[in-house]
C-alpha positions, 0 to 999 in steps of 0.5 A, spaced: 738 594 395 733 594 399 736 597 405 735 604 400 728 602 398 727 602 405 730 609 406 727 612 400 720 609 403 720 613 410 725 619 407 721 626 409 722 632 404 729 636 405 729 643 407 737 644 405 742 639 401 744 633 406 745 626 405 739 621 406 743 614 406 750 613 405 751 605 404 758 607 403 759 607 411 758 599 410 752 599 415 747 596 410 749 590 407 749 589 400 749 597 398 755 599 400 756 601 394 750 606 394 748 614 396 744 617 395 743 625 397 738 631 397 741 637 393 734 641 393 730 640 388 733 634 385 736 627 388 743 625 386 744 618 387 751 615 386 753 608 385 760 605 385 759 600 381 755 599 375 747 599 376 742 594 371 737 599 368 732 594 372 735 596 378 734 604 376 728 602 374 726 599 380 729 606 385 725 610 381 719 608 381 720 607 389 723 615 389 717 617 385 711 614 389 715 617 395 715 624 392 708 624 390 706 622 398 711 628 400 710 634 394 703 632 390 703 634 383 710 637 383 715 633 378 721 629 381 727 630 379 733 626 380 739 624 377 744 617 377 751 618 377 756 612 376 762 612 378 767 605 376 774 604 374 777 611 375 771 614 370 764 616 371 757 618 367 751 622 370 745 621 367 738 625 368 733 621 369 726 624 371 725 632 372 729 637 370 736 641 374 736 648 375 740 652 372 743 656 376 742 650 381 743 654 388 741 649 395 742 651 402 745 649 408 744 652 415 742 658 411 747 659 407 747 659 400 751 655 395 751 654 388 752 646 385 752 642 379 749 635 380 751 633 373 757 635 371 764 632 374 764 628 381 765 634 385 758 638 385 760 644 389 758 642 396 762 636 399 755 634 405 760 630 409 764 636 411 757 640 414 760 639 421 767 642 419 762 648 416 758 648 423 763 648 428 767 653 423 761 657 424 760 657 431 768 657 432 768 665 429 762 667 432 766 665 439 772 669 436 769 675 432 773 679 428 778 672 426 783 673 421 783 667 417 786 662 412 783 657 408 787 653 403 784 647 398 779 653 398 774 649 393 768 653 392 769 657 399 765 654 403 768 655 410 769 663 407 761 663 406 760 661 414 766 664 417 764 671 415 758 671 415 760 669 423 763 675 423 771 674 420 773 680 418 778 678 413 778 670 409 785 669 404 781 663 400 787 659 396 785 654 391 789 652 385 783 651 380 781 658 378 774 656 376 773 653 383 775 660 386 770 663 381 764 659 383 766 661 391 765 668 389 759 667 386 757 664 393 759 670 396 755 674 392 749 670 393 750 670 401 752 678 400 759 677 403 763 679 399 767 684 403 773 682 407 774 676 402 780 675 397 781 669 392 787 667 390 788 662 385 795 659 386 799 653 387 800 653 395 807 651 394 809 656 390 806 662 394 807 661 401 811 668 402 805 672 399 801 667 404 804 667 409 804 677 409 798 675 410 798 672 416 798 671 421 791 669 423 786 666 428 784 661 425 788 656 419 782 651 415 786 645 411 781 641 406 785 637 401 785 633 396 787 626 399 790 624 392 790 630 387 797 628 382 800 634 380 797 638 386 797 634 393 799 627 395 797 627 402 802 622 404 807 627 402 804 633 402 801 634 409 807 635 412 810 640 409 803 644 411 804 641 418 811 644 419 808 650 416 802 652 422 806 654 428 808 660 424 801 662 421 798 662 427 797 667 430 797 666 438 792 662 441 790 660 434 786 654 432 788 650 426 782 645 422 785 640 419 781 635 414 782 628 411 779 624 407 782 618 405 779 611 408 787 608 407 789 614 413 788 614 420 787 619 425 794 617 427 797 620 420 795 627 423 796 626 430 803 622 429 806 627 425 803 633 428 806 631 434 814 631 430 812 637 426 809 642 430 809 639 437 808 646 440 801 646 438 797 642 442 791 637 440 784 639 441 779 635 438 776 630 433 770 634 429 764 630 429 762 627 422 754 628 420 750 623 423 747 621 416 755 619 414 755 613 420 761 609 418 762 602 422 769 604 421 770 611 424 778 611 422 777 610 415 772 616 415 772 623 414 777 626 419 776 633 422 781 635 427 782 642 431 789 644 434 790 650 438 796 655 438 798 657 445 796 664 447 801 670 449 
């Protein structure tokens, strides 16, 4: 655990949500089991395994006297979550939670909920997807753009604000879809962006109307049951990108399952959608470091070609 008292020690104060130290990376022996984010004004600290009240004890006296270094006399506020054999628990440990509870990120506006559910409404590994998304649409102003597993609409925020002109966000759970257009609103984008709460598979005719568009964004869950298994479901999206891309079009595809290489995208890209032609990997944030790259996050563009 001392690598993460060594990071709290030397940890500056954050300015927007980021994560300060991902033991899941397998950089730090003996914390592989730990991470702990910033979601301002609070820390979040998650174990995958069990942590003794010695061990949280100890983490919290070494957060307090960091903060009262960085921000004198204001309260710390931070809260531990325990995820262990398919169930979690979060528990408050010192301070308060705002309510509602918005943070930042490159000046963007997104509202979470640190202590309710594993999800808290910003997935801080995905800020590189955000960013290139960003600057992606800034090249290519007035985009037309789709955005399936939307979640809470993050990469809807950014794109409009880069200048998209229309954002289909499609997700299945009706009550994420309702925190991303509480997002909108906070970023006052809400023009030009429609919300769809619908199973993918069950809408691709009114999906597809649509389109085509200039830019298709595909952030699933890796194992969801009842809603996406990617070993099996990516390939029937995959077959599905030619004819919603409009020419010249980008595709944003994301993965999130450590026992899945580049080369499960790549592989079956290559034998469903051959006509569109690989781009590149997307960066992860430097504060995600993995020693194993391809068991981390993948992000990969493609491209359609032109007319």
């Amino acid at each position: 655990m001392q690598a993460l008292l060594n990071a709290i020690a030397a940890l500056q104060r954050p300015t927007q949500a980021q994560r300060l130290f991902h033991g899941r990376g397998g950089l730090h022996p003996g914390c592989e089991h730990l991470a702990l984010d910033a979601f301002a004004p609070v820390f979040v600290l998650t174990s995958f395994q069990p942590l003794s009240e010695d061990a949280l004890a100890q983490i919290g006296q070494a957060l307090q006297a960091r903060w009262d270094q960085l921000a004198t006399g204001e309260p710390l506020n931070w809260v531990y979550q325990c995820r262990h054999e398919g169930r979690s628990e979060t528990r408050l440990m010192a301070g308060a939670v705002p309510e509602p509870h918005e943070v930042t990120e490159d000046g963007a506006r997104f509202r979470v909920h640190v202590l309710k559910g594993q999800n808290h409404g910003l997935f801080l590994d995905m800020a590189e997807g955000r960013r290139w998304v960003r600057q992606h649409v800034a090249q290519h102003p007035r985009l037309k753009v789709l955005n399936l597993f939307a979640y809470t609409c993050a990469f809807s925020v950014v794109a409009l604000q880069a200048g998209a002109t229309q954002v289909i966000n499609l997700d299945m759970s009706a009550g994420a879809i309702a925190i991303g257009q509480q997002n909108h609103r906070l970023n006052g984008v809400g023009e030009g962006a429609r919300f769809l709460a619908h199973d993918l598979f069950k809408t691709w005719g009114k999906v597809t109307r649509f389109g085509p568009y200039g830019l298709v964004i595909v952030d699933p869950p890796s194992f969801q049951k009842g809603s996406f298994v990617a070993t099996k479901d990516y390939a029937r999206l995959m077959r599905r990108l030619p004819e919603l891309l409009a020419p010249g079009g980008h595709a944003l595809l994301c993965l999130n399952a450590p026992e899945l290489g580049t080369d499960f995208l790549q592989t079956q890209m290559q034998e469903l959608a051959p006509e569109l032609e690989f781009v590149e990997r997307v960066a992860n944030p430097a504060a995600f470091e993995d020693r194993s790259p391809e068991r981390a996050l993948k992000v990969l563009v493609y491209r359609a070609a032109p007319l």
